[in-house]
N, CA, C and O atoms as a Tripos MOL2 file, in Angstrom:
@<TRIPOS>MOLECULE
protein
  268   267    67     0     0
PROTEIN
NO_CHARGES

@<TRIPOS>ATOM
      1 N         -31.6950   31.8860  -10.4990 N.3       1 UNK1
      2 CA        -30.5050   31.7180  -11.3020 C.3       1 UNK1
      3 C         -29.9080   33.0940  -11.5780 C.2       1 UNK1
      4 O         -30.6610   34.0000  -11.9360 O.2       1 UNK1
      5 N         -28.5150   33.3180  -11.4240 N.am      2 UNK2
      6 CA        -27.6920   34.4260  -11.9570 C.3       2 UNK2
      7 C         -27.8220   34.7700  -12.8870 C.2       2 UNK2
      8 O         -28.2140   33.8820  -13.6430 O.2       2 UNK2
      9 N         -27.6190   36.2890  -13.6190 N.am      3 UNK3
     10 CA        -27.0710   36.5460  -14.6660 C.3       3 UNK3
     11 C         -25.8740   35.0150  -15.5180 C.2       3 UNK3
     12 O         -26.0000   34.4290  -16.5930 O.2       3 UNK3
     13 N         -24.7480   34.8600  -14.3170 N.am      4 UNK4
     14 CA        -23.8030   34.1290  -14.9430 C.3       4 UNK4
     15 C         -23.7790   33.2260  -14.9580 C.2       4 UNK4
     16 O         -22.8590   32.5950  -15.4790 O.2       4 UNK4
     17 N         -24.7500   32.7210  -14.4090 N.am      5 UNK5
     18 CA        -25.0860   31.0730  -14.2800 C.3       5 UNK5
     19 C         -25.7440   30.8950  -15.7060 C.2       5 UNK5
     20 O         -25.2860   30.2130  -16.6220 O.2       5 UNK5
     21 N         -27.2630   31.8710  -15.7170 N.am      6 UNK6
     22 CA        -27.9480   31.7410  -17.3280 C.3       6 UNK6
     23 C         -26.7740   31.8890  -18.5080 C.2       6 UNK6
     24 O         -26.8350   31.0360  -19.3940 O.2       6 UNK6
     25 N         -26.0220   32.5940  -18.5790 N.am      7 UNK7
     26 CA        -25.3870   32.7100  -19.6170 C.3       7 UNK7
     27 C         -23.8680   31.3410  -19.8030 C.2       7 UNK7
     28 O         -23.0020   31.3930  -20.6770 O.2       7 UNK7
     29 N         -23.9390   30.6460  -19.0920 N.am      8 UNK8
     30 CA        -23.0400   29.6840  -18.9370 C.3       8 UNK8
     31 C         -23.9360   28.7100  -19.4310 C.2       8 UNK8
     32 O         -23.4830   28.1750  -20.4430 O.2       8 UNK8
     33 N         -25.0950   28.2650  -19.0680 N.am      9 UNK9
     34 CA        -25.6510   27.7580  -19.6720 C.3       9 UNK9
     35 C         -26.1620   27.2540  -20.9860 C.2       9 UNK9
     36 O         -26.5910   26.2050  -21.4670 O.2       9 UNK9
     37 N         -25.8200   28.9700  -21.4810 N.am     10 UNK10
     38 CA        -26.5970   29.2020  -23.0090 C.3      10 UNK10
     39 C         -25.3190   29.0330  -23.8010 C.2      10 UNK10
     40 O         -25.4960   28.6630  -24.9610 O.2      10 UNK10
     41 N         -23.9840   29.2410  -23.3890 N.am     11 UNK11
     42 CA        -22.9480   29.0950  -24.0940 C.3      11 UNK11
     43 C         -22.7830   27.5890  -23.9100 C.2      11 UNK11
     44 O         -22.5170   27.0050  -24.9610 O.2      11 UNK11
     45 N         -22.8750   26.8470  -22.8540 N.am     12 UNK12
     46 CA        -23.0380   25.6330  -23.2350 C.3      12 UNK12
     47 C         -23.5920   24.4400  -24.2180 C.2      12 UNK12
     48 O         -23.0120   23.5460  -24.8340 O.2      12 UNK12
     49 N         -25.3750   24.9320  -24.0550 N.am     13 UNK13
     50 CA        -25.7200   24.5380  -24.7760 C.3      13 UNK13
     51 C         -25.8070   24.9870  -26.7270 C.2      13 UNK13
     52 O         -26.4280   24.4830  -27.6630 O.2      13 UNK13
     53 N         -24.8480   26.1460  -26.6190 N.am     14 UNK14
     54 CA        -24.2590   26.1730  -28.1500 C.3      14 UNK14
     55 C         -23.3470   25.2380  -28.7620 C.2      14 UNK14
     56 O         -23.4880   24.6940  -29.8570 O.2      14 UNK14
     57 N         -22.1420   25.0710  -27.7250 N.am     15 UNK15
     58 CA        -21.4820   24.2240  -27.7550 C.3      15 UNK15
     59 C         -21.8100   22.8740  -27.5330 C.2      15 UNK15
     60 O         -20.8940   22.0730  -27.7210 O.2      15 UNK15
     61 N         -22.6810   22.5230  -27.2480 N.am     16 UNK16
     62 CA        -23.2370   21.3560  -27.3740 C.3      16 UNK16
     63 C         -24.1770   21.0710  -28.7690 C.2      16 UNK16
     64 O         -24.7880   20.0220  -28.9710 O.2      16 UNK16
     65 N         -24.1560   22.0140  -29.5010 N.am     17 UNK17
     66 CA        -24.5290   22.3070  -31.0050 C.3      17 UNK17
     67 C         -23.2250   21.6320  -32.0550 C.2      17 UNK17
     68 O         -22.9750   20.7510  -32.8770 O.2      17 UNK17
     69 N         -22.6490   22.8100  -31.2970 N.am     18 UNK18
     70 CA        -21.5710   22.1230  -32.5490 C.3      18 UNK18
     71 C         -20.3430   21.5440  -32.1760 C.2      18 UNK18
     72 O         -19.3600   21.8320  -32.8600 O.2      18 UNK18
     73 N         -20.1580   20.4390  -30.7870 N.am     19 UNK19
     74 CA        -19.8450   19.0350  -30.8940 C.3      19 UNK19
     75 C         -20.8030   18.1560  -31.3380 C.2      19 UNK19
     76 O         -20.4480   16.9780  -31.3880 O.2      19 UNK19
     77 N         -21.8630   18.4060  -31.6540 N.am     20 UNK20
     78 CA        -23.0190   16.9190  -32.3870 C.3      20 UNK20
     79 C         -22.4110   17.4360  -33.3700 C.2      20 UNK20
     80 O         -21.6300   16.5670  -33.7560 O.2      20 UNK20
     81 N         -22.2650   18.7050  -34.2590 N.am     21 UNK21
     82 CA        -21.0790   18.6420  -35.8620 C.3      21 UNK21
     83 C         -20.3620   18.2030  -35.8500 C.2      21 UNK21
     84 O         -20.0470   17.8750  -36.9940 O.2      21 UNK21
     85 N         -19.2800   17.6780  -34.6720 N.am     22 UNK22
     86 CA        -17.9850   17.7040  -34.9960 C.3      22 UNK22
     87 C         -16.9880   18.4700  -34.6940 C.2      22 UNK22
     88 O         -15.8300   18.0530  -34.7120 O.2      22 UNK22
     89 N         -17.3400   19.8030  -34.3480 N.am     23 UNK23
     90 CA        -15.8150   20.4820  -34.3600 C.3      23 UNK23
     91 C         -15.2910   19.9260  -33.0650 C.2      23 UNK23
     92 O         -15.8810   19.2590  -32.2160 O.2      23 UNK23
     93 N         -14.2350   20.2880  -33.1000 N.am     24 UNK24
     94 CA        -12.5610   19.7160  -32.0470 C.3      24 UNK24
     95 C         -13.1160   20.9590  -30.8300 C.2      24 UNK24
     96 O         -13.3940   22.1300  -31.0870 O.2      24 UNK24
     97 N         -13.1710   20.2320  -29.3770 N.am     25 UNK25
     98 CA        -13.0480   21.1690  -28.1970 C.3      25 UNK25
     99 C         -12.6990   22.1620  -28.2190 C.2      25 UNK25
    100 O         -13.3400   23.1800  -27.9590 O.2      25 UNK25
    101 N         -11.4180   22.0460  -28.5900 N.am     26 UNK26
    102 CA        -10.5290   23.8770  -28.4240 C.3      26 UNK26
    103 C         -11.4820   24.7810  -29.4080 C.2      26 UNK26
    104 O         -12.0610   25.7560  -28.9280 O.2      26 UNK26
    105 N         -11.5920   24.5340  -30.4110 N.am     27 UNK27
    106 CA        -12.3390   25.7010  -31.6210 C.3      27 UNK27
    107 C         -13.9580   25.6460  -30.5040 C.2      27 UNK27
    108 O         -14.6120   26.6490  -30.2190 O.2      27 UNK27
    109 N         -14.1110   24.9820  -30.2920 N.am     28 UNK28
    110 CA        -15.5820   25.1340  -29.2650 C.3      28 UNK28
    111 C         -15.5640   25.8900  -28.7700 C.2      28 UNK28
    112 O         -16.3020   26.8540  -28.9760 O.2      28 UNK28
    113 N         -14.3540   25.7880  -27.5030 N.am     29 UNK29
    114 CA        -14.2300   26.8850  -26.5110 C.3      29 UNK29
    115 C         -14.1520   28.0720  -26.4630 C.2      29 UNK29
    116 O         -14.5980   28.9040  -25.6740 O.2      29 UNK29
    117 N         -13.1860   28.1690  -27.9040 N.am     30 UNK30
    118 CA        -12.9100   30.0050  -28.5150 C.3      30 UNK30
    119 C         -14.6180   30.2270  -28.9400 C.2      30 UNK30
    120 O         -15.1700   31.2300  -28.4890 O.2      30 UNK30
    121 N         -15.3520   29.3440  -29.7410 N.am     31 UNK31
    122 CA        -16.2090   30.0770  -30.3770 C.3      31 UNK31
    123 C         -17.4840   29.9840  -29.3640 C.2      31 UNK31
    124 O         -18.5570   30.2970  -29.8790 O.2      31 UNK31
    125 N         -17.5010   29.7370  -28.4940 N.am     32 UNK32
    126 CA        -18.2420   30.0730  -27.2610 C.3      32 UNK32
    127 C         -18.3100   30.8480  -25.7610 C.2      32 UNK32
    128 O         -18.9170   30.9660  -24.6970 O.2      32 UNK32
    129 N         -16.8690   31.3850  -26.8110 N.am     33 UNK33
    130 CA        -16.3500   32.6480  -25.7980 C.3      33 UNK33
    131 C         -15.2990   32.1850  -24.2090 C.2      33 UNK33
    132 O         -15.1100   32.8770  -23.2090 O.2      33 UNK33
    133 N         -14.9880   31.3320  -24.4010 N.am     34 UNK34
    134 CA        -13.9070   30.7770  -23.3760 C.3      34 UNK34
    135 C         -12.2780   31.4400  -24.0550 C.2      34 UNK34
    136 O         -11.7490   31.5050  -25.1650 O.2      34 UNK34
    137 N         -11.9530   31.8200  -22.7270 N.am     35 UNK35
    138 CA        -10.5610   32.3460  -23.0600 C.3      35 UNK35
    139 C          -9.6820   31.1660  -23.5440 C.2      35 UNK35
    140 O          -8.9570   31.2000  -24.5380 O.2      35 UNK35
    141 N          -9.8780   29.9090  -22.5380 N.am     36 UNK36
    142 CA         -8.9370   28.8680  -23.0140 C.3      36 UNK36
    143 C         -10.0890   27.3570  -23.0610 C.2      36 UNK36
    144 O         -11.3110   27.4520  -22.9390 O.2      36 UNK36
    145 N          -9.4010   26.1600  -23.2460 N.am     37 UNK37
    146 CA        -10.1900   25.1650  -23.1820 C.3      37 UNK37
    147 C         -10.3470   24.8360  -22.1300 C.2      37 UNK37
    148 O         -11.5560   24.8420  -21.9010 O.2      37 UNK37
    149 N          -9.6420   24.4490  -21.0780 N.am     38 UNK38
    150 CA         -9.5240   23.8700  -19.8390 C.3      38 UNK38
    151 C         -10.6350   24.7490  -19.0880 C.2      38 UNK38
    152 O         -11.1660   24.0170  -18.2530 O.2      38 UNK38
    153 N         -11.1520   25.9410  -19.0600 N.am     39 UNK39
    154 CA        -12.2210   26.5920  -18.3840 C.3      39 UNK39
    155 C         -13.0520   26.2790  -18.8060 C.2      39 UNK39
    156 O         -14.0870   26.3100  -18.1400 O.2      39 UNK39
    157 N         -13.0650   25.8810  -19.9280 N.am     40 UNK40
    158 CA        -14.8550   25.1980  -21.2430 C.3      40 UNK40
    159 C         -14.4090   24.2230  -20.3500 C.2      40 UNK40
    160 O         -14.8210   24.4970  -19.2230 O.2      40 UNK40
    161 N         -13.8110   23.3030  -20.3700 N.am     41 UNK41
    162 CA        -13.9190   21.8010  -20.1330 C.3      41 UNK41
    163 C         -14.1990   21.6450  -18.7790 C.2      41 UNK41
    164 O         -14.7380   20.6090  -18.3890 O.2      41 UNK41
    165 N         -13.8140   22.8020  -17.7910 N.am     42 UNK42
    166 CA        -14.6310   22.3830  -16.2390 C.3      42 UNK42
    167 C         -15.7810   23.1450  -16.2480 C.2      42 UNK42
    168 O         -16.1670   23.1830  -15.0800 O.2      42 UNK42
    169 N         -16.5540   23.7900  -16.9780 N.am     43 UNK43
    170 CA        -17.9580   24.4530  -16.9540 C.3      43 UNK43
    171 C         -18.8630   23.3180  -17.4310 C.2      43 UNK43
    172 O         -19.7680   22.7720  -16.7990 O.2      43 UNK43
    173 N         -18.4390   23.0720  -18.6740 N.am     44 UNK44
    174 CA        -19.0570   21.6680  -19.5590 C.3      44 UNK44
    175 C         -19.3710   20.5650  -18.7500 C.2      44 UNK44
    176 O         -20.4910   20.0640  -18.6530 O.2      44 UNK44
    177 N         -18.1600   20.1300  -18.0620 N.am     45 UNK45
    178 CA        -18.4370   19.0030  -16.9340 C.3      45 UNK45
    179 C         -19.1570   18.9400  -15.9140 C.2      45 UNK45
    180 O         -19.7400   17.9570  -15.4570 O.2      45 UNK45
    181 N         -19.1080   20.6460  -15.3070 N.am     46 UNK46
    182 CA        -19.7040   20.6440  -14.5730 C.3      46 UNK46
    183 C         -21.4170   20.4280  -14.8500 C.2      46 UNK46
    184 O         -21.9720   19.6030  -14.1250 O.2      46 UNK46
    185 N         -22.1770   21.0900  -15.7920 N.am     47 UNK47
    186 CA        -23.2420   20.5370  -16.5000 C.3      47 UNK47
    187 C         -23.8750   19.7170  -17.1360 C.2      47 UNK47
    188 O         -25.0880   19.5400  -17.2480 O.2      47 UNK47
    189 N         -22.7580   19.0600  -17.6830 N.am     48 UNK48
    190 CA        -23.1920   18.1210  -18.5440 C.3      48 UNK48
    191 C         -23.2300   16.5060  -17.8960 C.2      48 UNK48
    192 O         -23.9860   15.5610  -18.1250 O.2      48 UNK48
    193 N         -22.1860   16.6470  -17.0910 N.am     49 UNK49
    194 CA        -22.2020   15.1400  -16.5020 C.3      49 UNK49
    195 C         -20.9280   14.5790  -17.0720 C.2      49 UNK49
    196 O         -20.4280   13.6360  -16.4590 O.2      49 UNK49
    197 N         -20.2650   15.0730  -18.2790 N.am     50 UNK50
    198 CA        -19.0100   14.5260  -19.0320 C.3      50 UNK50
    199 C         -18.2600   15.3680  -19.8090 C.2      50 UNK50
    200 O         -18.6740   16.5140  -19.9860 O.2      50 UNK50
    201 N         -17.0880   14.9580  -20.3740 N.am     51 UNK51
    202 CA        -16.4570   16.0770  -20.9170 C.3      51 UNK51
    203 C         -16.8160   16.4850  -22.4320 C.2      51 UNK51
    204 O         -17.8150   16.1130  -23.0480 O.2      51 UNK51
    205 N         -15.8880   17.2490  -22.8600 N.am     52 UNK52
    206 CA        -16.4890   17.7110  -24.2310 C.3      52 UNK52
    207 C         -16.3830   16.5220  -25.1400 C.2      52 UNK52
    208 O         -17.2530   15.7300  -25.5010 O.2      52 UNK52
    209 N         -14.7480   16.6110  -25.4990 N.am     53 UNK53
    210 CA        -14.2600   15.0790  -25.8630 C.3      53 UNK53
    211 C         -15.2860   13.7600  -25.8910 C.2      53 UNK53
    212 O         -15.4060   13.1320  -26.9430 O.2      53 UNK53
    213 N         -15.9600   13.3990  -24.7900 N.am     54 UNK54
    214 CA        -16.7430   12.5550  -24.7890 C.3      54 UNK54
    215 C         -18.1800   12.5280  -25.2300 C.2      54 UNK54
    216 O         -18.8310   11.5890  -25.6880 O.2      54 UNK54
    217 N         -18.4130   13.3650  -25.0680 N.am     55 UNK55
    218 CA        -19.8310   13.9150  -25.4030 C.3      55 UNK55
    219 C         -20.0830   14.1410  -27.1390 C.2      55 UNK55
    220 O         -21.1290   14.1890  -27.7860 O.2      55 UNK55
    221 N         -18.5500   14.2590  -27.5840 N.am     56 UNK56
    222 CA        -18.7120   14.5160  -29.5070 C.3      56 UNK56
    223 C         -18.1890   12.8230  -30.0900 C.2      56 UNK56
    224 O         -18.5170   12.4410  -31.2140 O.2      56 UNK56
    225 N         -17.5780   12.1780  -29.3950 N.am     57 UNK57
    226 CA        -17.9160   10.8160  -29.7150 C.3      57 UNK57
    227 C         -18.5860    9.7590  -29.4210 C.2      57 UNK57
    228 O         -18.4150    8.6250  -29.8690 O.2      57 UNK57
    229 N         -19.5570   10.2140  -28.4670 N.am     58 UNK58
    230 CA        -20.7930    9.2470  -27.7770 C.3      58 UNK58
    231 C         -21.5310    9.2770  -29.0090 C.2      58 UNK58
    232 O         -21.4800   10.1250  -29.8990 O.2      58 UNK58
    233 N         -22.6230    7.6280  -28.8940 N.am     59 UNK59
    234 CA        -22.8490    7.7540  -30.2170 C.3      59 UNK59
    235 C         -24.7540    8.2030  -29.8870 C.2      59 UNK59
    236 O         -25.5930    7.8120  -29.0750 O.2      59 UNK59
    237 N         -24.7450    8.9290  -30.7140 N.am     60 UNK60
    238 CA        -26.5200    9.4960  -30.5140 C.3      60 UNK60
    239 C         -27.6200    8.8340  -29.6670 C.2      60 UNK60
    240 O         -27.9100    7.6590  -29.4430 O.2      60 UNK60
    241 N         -28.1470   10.0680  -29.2620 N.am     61 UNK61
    242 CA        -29.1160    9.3880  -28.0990 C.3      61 UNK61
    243 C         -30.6260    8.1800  -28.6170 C.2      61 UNK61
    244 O         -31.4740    8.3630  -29.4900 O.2      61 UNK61
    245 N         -30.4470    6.9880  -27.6550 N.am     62 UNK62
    246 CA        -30.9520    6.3740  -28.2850 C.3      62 UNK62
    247 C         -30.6760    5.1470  -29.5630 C.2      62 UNK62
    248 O         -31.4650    4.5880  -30.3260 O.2      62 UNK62
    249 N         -29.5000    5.0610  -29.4220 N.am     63 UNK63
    250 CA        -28.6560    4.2710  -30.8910 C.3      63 UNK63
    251 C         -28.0410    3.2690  -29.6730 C.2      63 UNK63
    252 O         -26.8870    2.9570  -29.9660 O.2      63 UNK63
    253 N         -28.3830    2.8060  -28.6750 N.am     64 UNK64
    254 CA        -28.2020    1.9220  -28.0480 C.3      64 UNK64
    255 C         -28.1350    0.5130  -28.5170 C.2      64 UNK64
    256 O         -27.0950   -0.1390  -28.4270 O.2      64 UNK64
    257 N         -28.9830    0.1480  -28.9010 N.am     65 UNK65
    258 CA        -29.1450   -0.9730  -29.7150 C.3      65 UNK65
    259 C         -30.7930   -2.4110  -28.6120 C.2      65 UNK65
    260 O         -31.2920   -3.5290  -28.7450 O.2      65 UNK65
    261 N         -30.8530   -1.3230  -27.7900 N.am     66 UNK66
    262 CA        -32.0450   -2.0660  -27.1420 C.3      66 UNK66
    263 C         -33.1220   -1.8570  -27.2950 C.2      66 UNK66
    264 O         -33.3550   -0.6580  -27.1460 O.2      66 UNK66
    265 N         -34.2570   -2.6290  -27.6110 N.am     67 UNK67
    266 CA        -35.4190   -2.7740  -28.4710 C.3      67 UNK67
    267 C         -36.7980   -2.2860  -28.0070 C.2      67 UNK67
    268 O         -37.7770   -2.4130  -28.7420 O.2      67 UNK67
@<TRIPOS>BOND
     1     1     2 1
     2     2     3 1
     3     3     4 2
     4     3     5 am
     5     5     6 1
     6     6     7 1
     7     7     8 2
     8     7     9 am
     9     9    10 1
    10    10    11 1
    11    11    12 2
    12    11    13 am
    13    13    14 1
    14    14    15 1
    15    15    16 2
    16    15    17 am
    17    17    18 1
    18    18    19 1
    19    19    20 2
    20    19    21 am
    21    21    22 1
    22    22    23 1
    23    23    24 2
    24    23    25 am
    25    25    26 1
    26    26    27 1
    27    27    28 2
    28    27    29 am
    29    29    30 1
    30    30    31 1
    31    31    32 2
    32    31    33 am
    33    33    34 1
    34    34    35 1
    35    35    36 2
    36    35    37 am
    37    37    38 1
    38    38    39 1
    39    39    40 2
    40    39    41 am
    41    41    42 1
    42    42    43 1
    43    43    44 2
    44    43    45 am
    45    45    46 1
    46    46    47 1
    47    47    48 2
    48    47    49 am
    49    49    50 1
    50    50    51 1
    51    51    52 2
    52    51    53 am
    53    53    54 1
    54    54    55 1
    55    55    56 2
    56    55    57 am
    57    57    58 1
    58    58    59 1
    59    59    60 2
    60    59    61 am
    61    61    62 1
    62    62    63 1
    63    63    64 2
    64    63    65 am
    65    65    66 1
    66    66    67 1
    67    67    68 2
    68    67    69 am
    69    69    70 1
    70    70    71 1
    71    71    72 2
    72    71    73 am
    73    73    74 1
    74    74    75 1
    75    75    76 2
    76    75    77 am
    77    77    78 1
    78    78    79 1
    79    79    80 2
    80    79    81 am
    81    81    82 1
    82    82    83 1
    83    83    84 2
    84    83    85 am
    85    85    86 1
    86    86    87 1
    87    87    88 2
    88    87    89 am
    89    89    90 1
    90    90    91 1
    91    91    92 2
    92    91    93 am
    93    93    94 1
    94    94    95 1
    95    95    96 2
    96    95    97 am
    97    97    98 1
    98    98    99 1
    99    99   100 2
   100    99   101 am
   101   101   102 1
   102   102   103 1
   103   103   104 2
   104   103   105 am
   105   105   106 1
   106   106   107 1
   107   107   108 2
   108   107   109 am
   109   109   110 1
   110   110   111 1
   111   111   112 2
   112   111   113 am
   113   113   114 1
   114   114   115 1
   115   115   116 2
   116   115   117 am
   117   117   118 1
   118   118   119 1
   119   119   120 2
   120   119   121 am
   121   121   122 1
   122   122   123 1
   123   123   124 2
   124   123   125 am
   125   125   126 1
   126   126   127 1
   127   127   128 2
   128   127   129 am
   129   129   130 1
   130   130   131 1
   131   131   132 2
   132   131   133 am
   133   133   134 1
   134   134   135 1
   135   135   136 2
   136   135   137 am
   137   137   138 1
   138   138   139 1
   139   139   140 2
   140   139   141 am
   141   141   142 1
   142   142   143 1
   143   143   144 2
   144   143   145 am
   145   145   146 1
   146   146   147 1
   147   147   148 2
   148   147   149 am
   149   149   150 1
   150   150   151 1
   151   151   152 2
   152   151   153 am
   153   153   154 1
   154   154   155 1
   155   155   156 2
   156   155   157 am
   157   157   158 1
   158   158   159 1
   159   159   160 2
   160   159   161 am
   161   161   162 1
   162   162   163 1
   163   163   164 2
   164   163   165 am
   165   165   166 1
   166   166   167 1
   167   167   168 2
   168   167   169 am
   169   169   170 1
   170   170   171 1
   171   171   172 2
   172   171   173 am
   173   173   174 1
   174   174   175 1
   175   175   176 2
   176   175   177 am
   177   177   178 1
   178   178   179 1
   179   179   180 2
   180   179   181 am
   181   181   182 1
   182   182   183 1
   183   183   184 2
   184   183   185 am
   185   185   186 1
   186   186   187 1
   187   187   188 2
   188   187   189 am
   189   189   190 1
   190   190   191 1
   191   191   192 2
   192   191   193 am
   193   193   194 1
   194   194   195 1
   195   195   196 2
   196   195   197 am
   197   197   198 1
   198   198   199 1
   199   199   200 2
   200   199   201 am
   201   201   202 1
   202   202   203 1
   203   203   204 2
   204   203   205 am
   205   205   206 1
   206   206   207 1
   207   207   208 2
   208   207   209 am
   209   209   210 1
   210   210   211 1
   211   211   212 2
   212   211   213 am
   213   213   214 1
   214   214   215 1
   215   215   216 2
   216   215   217 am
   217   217   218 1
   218   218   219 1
   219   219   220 2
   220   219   221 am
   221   221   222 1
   222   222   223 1
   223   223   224 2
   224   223   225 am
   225   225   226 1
   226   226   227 1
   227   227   228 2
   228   227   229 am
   229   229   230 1
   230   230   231 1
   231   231   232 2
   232   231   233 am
   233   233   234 1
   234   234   235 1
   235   235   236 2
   236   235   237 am
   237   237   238 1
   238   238   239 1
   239   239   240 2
   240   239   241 am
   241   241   242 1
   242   242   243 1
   243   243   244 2
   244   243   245 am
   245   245   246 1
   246   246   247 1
   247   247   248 2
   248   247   249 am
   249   249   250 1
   250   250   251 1
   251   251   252 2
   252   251   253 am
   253   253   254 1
   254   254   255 1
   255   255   256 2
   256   255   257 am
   257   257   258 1
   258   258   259 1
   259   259   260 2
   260   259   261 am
   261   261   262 1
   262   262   263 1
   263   263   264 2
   264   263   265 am
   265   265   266 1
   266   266   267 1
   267   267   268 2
@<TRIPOS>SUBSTRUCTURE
     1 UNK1         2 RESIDUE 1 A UNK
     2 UNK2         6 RESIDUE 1 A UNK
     3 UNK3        10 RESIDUE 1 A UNK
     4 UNK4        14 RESIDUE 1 A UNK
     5 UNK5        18 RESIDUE 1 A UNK
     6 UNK6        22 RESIDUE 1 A UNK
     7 UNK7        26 RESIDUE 1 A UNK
     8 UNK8        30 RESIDUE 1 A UNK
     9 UNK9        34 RESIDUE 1 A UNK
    10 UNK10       38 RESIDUE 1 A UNK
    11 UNK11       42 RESIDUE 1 A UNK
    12 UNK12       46 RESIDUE 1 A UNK
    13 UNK13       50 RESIDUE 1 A UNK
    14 UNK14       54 RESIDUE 1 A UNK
    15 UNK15       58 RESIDUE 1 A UNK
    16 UNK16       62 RESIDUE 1 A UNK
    17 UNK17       66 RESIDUE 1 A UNK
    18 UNK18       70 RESIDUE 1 A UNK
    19 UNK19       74 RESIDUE 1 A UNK
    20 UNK20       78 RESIDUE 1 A UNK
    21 UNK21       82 RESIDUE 1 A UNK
    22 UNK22       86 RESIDUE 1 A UNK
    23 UNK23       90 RESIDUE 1 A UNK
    24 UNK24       94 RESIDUE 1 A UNK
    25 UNK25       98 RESIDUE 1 A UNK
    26 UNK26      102 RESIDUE 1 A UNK
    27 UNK27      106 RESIDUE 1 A UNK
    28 UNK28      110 RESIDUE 1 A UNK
    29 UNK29      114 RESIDUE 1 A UNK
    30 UNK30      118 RESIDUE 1 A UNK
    31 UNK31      122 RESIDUE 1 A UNK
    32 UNK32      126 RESIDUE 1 A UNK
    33 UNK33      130 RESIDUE 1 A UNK
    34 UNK34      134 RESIDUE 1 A UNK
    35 UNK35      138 RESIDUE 1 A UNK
    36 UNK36      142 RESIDUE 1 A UNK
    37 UNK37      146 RESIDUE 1 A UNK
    38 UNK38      150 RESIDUE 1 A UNK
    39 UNK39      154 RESIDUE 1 A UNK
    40 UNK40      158 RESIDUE 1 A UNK
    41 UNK41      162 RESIDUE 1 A UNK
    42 UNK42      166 RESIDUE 1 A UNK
    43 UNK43      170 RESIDUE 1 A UNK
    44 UNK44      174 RESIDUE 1 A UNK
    45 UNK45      178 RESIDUE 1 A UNK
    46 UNK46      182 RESIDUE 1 A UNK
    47 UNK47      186 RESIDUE 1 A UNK
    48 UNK48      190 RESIDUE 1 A UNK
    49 UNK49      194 RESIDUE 1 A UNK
    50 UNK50      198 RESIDUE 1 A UNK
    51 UNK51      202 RESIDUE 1 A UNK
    52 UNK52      206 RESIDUE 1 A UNK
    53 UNK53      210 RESIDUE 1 A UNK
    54 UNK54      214 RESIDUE 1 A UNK
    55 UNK55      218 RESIDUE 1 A UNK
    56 UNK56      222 RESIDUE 1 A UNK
    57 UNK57      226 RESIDUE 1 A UNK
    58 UNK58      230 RESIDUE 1 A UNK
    59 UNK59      234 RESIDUE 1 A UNK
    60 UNK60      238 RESIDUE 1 A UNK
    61 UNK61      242 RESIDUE 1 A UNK
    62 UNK62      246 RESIDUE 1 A UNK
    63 UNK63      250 RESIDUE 1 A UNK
    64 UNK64      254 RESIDUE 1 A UNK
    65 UNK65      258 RESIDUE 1 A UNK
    66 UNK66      262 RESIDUE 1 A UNK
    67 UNK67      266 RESIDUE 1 A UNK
């Protein structure tokens, strides 16, 4: 793994901190060091499997409702 690969990572998974808070994408992106959102939002996707947006209103892992 790269230098820039690890560190894409680690800013990801910050931001994946604080969409389980709540904050709004764009404030994500600034505070995880993205110049704009749209570059968070194709790094994010690219890792995560989904977008930011989706990922802060999915409802917790496991709250499925199957027994």
């Amino acid at each position: 793994m790269t230098f820039y690969e690890w560190r894409t990572q680690l800013r990801v998974y910050h931001a994946l901190v604080l969409l389980a808070d709540g904050q709004d994408t764009t404030r994500v992106a600034h505070a995880c060091g993205w110049s704009n959102p749209s570059s968070f939002i194709a790094a994010f996707s690219n890792l995560v499997g989904t977008t930011p947006g989706r990922y802060r209103t999915a409802p917790p892992f496991g709250a499925g409702g199957s027994s």
